[in-house]
C-alpha positions in Angstrom: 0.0 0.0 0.0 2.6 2.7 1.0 4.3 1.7 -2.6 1.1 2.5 -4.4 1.0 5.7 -1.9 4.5 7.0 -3.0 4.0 6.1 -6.8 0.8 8.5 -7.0 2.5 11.2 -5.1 4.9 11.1 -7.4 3.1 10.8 -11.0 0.9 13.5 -9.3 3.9 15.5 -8.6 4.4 15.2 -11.8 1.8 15.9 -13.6 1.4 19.4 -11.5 4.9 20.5 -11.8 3.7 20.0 -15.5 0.6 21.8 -15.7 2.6 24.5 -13.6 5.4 25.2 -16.3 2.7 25.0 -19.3 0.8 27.7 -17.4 3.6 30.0 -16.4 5.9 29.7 -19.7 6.2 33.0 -21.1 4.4 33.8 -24.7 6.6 34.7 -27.5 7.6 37.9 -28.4 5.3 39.5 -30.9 7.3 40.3 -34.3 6.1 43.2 -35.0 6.8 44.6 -31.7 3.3 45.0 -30.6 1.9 43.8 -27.0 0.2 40.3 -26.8 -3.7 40.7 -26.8 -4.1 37.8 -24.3 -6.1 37.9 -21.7 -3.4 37.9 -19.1 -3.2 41.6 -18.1 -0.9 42.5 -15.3 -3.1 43.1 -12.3 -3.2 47.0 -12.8 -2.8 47.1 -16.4 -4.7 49.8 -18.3 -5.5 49.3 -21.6 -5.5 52.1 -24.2 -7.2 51.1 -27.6 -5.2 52.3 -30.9 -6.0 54.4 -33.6 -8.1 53.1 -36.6 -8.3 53.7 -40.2 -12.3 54.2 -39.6 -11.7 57.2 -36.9 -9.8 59.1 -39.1 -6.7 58.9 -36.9 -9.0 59.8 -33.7 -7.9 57.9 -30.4 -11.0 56.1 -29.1 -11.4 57.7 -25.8 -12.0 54.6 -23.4 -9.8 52.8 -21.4 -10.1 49.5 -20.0 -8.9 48.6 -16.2 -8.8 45.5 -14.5 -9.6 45.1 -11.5 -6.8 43.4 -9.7 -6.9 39.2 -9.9 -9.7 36.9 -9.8 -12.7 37.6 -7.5 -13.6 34.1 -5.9 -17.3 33.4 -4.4 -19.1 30.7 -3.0 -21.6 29.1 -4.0 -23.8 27.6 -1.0 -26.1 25.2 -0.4 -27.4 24.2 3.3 -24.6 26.1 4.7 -22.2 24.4 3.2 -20.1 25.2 0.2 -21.1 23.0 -3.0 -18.9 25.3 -5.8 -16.5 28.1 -6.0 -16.8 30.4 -8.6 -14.4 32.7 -10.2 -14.3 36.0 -12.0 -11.9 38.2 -13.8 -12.9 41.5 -14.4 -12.4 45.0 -16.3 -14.1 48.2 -16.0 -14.7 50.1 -19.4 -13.7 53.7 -18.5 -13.4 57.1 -19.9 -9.7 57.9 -21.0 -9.5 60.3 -18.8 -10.6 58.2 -15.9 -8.4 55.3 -15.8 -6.0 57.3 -13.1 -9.2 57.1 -11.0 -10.4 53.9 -11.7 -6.6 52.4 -10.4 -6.9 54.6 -7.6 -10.4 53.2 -6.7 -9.4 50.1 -7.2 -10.3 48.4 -3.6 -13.4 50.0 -3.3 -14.6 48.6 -6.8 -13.6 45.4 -5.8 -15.5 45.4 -2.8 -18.6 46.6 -4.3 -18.4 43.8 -7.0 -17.8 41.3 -4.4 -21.1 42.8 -3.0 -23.2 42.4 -5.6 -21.4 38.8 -6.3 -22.5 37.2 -3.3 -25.8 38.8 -3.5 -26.2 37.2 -7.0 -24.7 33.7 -5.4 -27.2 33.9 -2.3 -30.1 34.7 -4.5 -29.4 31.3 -6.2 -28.1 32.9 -9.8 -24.8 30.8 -10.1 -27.1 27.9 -9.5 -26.9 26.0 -13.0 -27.4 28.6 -15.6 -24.9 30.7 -14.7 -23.8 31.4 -18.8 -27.7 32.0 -19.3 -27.8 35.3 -21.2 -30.5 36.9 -18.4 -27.8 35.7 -15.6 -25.1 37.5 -18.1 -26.9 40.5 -18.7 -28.5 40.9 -15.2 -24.8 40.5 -13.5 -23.0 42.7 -15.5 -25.7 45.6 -14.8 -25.3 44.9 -11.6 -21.7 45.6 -11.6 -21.8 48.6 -14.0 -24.4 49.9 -11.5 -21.7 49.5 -8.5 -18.8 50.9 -10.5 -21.1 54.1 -11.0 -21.6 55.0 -7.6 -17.9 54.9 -6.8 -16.6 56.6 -10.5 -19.8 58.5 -11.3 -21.8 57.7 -14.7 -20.1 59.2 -16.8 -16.8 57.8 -15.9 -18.2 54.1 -16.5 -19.5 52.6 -20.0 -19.5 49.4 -18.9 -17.8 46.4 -17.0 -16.4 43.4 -18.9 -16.2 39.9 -17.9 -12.9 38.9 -18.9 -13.4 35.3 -17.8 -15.8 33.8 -15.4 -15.5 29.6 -14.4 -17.1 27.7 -11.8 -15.5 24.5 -10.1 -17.6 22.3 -7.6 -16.2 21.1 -4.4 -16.2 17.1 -3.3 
């Protein structure tokens, strides 16, 4: 048995050290020069989009912030936690307010986090969490909170970068 025990560990060890390297191996440079459009931001990255042919040279004048790293929240059931899910997100800004939107930072994410778990206790992430109406009705939510700290002008919307759920055993 402790043979069987120590040959898991190590496959496992394995296997994760792995999955660990695939995950943080740096992307390639980009020939031309140019930044990577991944979704990997650095946590305060601002965004600014470029000029286009169709805006007659114009700079678009929105930038987009993330806010910080993934927001993680439970998903309960009987008092007990049945999922975890998680959430990147970006608020969609006016140029001129990304400066703010950095500074503000914390208090957007707590005010997400808010309206998170009061989505997750009203039984939203249930199932149909990708349903359009759970889509739609969450990021409102959110563009809602990120309005009373920035002010409605500041704020055109708030993106979801990525969102994923992962039961627990």
């Amino acid at each position: 048995m402790k043979k069987i025990l120590a040959i898991i560990l190590v496959l496992g060890g394995i296997a994760g050290g792995g999955a660990a390297g695939l995950m943080l191996k740096p992307e390639p440079p980009a020939s031309d020069g140019a930044q990577s459009a991944s979704s990997e931001m650095p946590d305060d990255a601002t965004v600014e989009p470029q000029k286009s042919a169709d805006q007659g040279g114009a700079i678009d004048p929105a930038s987009y912030v993330k806010v910080g790293r993934q927001t993680i929240v439970p998903i309960l059931e009987d008092g007990e936690t049945k999922a975890l899910m998680m959430f990147e997100l970006a608020v969609d800004v006016a140029s001129d307010q990304s400066d703010r939107a950095l500074e503000m930072e914390p208090r957007l994410r707590d005010a997400f986090l808010r309206e998170l778990f009061q989505m997750s206790y009203t039984g939203a992430f249930d199932q149909t969490f990708t349903d359009d109406r759970v889509i739609d009705e969450l990021r409102r939510n959110l563009v809602r909170a990120a309005q009373e700290h920035l002010g409605k002008k500041a704020v055109n919307d708030v993106l979801i970068l990525d969102v994923m759920r992962q039961n627990t055993p």
